[in-house]
Structure formats: structure tokens, C-alpha cells
VEXDREN-2710 file (C-alpha; in Angstrom, 1 decimal):
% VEXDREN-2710
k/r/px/py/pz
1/UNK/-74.1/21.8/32.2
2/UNK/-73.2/18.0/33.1
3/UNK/-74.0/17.2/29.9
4/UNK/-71.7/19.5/28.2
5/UNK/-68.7/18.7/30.6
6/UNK/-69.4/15.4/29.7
7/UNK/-68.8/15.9/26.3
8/UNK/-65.6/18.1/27.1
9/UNK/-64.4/14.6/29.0
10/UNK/-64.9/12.3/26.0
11/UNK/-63.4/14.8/23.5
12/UNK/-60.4/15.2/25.8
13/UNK/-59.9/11.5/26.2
14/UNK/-60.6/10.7/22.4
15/UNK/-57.9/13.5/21.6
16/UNK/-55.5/11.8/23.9
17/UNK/-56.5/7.9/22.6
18/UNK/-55.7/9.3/18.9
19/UNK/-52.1/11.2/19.8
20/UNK/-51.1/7.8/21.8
21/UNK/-51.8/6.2/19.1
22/UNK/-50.3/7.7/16.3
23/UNK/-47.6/5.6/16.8
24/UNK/-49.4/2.6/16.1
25/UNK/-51.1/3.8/13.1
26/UNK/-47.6/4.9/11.3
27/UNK/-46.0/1.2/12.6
28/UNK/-49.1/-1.0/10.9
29/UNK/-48.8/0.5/8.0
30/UNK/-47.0/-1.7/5.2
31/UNK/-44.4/-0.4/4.8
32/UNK/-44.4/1.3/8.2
33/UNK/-44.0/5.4/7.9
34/UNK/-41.4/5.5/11.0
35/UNK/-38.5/3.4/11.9
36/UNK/-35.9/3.3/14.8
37/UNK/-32.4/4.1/14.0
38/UNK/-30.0/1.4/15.1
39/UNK/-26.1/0.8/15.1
40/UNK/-23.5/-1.4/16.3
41/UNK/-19.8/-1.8/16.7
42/UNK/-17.8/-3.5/13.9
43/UNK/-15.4/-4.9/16.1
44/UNK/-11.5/-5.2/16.8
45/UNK/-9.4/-4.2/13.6
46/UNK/-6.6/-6.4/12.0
47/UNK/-3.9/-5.2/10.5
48/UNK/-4.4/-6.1/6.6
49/UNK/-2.9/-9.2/5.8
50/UNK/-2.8/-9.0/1.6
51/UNK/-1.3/-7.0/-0.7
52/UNK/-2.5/-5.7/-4.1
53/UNK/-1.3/-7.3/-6.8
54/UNK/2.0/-6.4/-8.3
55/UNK/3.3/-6.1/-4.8
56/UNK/5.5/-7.4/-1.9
57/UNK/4.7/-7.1/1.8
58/UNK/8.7/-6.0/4.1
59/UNK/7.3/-5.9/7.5
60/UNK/4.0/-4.2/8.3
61/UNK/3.6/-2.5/4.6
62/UNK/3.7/-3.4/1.3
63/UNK/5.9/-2.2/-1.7
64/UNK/5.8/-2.0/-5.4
65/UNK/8.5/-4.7/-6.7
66/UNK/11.4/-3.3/-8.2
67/UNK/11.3/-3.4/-12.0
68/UNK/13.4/-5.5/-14.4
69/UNK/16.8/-4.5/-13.9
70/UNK/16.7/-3.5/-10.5
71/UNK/16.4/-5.5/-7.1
72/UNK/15.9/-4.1/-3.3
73/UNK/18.1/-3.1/-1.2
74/UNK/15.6/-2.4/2.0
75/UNK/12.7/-0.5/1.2
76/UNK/14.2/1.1/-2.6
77/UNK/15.1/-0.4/-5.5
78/UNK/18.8/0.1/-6.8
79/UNK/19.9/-0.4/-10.6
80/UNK/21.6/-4.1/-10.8
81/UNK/25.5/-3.5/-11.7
82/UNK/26.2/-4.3/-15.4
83/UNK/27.3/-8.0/-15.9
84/UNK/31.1/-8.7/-17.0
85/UNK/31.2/-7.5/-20.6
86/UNK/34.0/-7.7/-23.2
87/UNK/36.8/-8.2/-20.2
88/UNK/34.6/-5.3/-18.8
89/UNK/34.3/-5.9/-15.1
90/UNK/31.9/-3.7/-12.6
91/UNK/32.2/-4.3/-8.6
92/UNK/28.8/-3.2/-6.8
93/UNK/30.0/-0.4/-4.0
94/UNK/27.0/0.5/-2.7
95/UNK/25.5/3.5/-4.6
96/UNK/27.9/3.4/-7.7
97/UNK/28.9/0.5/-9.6
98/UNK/32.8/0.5/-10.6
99/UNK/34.7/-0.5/-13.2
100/UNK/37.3/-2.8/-11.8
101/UNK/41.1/-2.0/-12.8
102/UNK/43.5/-5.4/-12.9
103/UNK/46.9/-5.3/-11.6
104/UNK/49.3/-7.0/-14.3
105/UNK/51.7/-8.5/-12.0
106/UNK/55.1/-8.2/-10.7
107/UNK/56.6/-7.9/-14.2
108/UNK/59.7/-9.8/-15.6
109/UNK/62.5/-8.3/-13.8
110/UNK/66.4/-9.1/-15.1
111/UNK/68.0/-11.6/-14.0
112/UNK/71.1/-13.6/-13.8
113/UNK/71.2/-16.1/-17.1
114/UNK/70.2/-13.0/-18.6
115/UNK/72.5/-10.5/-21.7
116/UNK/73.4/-7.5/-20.1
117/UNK/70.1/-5.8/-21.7
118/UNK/66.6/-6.4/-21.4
119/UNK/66.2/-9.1/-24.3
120/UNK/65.9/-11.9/-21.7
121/UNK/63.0/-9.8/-19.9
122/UNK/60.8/-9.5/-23.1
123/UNK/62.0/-13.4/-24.1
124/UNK/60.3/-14.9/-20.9
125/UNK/57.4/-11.9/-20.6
126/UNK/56.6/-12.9/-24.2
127/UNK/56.8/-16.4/-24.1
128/UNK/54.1/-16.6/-21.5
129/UNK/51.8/-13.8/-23.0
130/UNK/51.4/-14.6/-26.5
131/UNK/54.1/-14.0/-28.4
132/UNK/56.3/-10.8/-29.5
133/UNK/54.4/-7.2/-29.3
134/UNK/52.2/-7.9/-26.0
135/UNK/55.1/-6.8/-23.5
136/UNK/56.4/-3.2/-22.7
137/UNK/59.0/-1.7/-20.6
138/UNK/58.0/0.5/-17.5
139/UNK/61.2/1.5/-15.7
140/UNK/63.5/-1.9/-15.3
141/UNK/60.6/-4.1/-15.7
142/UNK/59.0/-5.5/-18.2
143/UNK/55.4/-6.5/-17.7
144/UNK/52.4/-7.4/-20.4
145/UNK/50.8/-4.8/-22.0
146/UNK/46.9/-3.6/-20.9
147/UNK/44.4/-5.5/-22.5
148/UNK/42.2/-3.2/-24.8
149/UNK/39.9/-0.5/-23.7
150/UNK/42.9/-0.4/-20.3
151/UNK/45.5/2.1/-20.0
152/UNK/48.9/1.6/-17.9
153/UNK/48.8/3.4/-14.5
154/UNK/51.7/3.0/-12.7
155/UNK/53.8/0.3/-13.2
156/UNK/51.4/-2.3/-12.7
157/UNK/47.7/-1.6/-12.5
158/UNK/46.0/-1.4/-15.8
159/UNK/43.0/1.0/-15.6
160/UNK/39.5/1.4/-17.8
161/UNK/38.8/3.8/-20.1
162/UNK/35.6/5.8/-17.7
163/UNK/31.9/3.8/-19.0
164/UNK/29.5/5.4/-20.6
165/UNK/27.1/5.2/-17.7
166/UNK/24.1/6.4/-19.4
167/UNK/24.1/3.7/-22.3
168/UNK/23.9/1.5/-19.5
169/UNK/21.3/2.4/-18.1
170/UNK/23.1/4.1/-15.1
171/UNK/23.8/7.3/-13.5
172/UNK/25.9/10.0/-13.2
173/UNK/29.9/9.2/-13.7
174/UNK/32.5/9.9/-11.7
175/UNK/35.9/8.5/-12.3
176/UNK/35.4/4.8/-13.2
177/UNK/32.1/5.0/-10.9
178/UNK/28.3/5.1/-12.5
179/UNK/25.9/6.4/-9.4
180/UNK/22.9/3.9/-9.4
181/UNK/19.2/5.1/-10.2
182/UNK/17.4/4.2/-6.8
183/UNK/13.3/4.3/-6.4
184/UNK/12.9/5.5/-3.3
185/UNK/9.9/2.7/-1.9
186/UNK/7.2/4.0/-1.2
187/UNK/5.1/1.9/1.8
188/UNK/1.3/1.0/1.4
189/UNK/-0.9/-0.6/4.2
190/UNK/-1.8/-3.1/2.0
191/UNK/-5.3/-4.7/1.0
192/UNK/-8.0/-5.9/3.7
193/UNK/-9.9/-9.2/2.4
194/UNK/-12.9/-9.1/0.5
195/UNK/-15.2/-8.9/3.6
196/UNK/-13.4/-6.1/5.0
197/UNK/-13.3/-2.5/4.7
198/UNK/-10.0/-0.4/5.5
199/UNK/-10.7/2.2/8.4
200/UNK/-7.5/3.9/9.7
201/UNK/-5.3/1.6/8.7
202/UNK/-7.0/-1.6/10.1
203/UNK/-9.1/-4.1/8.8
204/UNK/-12.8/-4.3/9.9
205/UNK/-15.6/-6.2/8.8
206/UNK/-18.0/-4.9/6.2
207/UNK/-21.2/-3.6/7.8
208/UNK/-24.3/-6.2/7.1
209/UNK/-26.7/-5.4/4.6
210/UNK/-28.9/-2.3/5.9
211/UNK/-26.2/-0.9/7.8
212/UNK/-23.2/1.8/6.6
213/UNK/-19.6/2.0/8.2
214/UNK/-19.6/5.0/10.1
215/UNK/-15.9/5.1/11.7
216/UNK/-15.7/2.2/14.1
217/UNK/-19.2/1.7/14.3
218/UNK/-22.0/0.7/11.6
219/UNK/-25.0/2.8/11.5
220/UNK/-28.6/1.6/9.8
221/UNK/-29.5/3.1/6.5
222/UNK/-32.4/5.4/6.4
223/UNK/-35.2/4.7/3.8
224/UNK/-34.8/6.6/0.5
225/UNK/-36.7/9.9/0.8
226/UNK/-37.2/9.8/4.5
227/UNK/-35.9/12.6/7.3
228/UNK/-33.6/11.3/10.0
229/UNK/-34.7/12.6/13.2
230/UNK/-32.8/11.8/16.7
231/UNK/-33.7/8.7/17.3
232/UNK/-35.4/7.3/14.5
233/UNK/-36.5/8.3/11.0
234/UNK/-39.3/9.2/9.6
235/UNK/-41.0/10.1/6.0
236/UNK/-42.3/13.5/7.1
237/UNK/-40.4/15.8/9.6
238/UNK/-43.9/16.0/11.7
239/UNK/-43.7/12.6/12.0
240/UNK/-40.2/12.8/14.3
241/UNK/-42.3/14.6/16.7
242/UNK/-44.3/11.3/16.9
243/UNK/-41.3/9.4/18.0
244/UNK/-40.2/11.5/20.1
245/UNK/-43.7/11.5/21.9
246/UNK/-43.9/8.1/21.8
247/UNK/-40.1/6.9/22.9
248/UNK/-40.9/4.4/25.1
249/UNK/-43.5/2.6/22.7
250/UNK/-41.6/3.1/19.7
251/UNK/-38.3/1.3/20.8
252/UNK/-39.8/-1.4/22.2
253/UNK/-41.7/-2.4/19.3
254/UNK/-41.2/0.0/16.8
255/UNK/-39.2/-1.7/13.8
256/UNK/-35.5/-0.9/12.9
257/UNK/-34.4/1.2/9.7
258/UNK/-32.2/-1.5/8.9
259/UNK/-35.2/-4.0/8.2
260/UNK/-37.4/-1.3/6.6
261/UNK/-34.8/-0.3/3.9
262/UNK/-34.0/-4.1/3.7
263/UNK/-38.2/-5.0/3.0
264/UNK/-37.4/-7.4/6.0
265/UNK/-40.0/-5.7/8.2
266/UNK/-43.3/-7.4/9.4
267/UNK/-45.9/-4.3/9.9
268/UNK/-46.6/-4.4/14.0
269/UNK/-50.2/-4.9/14.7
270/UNK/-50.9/-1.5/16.5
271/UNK/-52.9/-3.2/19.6
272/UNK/-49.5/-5.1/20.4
273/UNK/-48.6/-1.3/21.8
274/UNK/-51.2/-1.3/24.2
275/UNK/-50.7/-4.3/26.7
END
């Protein structure tokens, strides 16, 4: 009866010697069948400093540039007013570029010297634009004619025929007035450095090799293949059990998934668990 109590005590204890150290045979192997899952924080974000190429930064974001024939006004771009063309004239007013009507002057009003008829107006009015045939008569005045392309409106402003807004590469007409084609700008948060990842709209460090971003926080790769159990991973699903019976072993000198997926790790000799 001793005897066979006996033997229950040493199959007992052997039973006990192999689960405690089932940790120890997975860790020595090379490479090691178990691994503890590790992370750490990336850090404080930056706001991104660059932008991509083919773009300008306007306070905290970045915008396209405004294409040939445009320039910004803020954060859009507004067609450029046409330059003075053919005596052509636009003014920039705003949203609309104008076509500019010319006042012709006082006129050449009778006056004493002067034949009691208007001979002595178109003498001096013609004398000083041109010669004969470039002055008219508007009431008791006489003033220089509108240069081409300008009609008479009133006495003395000479007005543009209304442009042809959409052969110059404008917008709608009203009156004398083409509407300007505006790109609405469209902000971007930019581009982080080549080191960096973008997270939320901040610049963070990329994770080191091993590791994967995982919000503000990088997490170790698991080995190809393996489970991920709670704390760890592990090739087999049984084999979570191990770490999870083992915990106190295991993170002390279990190795890191980081270094297994890396083929950084050094197998740990399985008698270093027992001291």
C-alpha cells in the first residue's frame, strides 16, 4: 500500500514538473512556439508640416494652387480680369470684371470770338482730335466722338459695346460685367515627413520594425500563422492556455512577438525559468 502511494506521489509531482514546464519547452525552441504581445505609445502628435506637391500651405491647411489664369483671393481661386485690349479696359470689382466706360470731357462749348453758329465749336474740337469728322454735336456742345466698339451715353460718357464673357474665358454677363469663375479651395491637412504616419490629423512617428500603428499606440506584430491569445501569441490555440498558466514565468522571460517576427530572438534556455 506504501508502495503504491508512493508511486501515486511521484506520478503526481512528474505531472506537475511537465505542466510547469511547458513553458520552457515552447520558449527553447528555435524559433520559440509562444511569444508575449508587447506595445508602446508613439508619442505626442505634430501638426504636419509639408505639403504635397503641387500645393501651397494658408494657415494650418494646405491648397491646390490656382491654375494659369487665376490667382487667390483667400482660400478660392478667382479668374484674373482680362488685360487692356484694343482700348478695351476691364476694372476688377470683386466677383465680376467690368468693362470701364470713359467720360469724353466737358465738350467745346460756344464762345465769344465765335460766328453766331457752331463752326467755331467743331474748328477748336477738331483741331485737337484729329482733324474734321471726329467731333459731334450733343445739345449745345460739341464733344469728340466715341472711339470704336463705344457708344455715346449721355452727353459725355462713352460706353462699351457688352463683352463677350465666355470667349474670354469668363462668366455670365450682366450689363458691361462678366461674373468671375471661382474654385471654391478645398483645405487638406497636408503631408507628415517620411518617418511619419498621419493619425487624426497629426503627425506621429512610424512604429519600429515589428510593431503596427494601432491608433496612438503601436502594437507588436504576431508571427504569420500564429493565434493571438490575451496576452501573448501562440502557434496553436492550446498553447494560449500555456501562457495563461504560466503568466508570471512567461513575462519575465518569455520573449516578445516583436523579436520573434523580426528573427531577432535568442531561444531562452528553459532552466533560466526555474531560479
Amino acid at each position: 500500500m506504501k508502495f503504491i502511494f508512493a508511486l501515486t506521489v511521484v506520478a503526481g509531482a512528474a505531472s506537475a514538473t511537465l505542466n510547469d514546464t511547458s513553458v520552457s519547452r515552447q520558449l527553447q525552441e528555435a524559433p520559440p512556439s509562444i511569444c508575449l504581445l508587447t506595445s508602446y505609445l508613439r508619442g505626442v502628435g505634430t501638426v504636419p508640416k509639408s505639403c504635397a506637391r503641387g500645393q501651397e500651405r494658408i494657415g494650418a491647411f494646405c491648397y491646390e494652387y490656382c491654375p494659369s489664369g487665376m490667382s487667390r483671393k483667400a482660400f478660392d481661386c478667382h479668374s484674373n480680369c482680362p488685360k487692356a485690349n484694343k482700348g478695351y479696359v476691364f476694372e476688377d470689382i470683386g466677383v465680376f470684371c467690368r468693362l470701364k466706360e470713359y467720360d469724353r470731357g466737358a465738350g467745346y462749348p460756344w464762345k465769344f470770338g465765335d460766328a453766331f453758329d457752331d463752326s467755331g465749336m467743331f474748328k477748336r474740337c477738331e483741331a485737337a482730335n484729329g482733324g474734321s469728322d471726329k467731333c459731334e454735336k450733343n445739345g449745345l456742345v460739341v464733344y469728340p466722338k466715341c472711339k470704336e466698339g463705344y457708344t455715346a451715353f449721355g452727353c459725355c460718357i462713352c460706353r462699351p459695346n457688352p463683352p463677350d464673357c465666355e470667349k474670354l474665358g469668363l462668366g455670365g454677363n450682366v450689363d458691361l460685367s462678366c461674373a468671375k469663375k471661382v474654385i471654391i479651395g478645398k483645405p487638406d491637412l497636408g503631408t507628415c515627413e517620411p518617418d511619419e504616419d498621419l493619425y487624426l490629423g497629426l503627425c506621429y512617428k512610424k512604429c519600429k520594425a515589428g510593431f503596427s500603428a494601432q491608433g496612438l499606440a503601436c502594437e507588436a506584430n504576431i508571427p504569420s500563422g500564429w493565434v493571438k491569445c490575451d496576452k501573448g501569441a501562440a502557434k496553436t490555440s492550446a498553447m494560449c492556455a500555456d501562457i495563461e498558466d504560466n503568466l508570471i514565468d512567461f513575462t519575465a522571460k518569455g520573449p516578445t512577438c516583436d523579436r520573434v517576427v523580426t528573427d531577432e530572438v535568442v531561444p531562452v534556455d528553459p532552466r533560466s525559468l526555474d531560479t
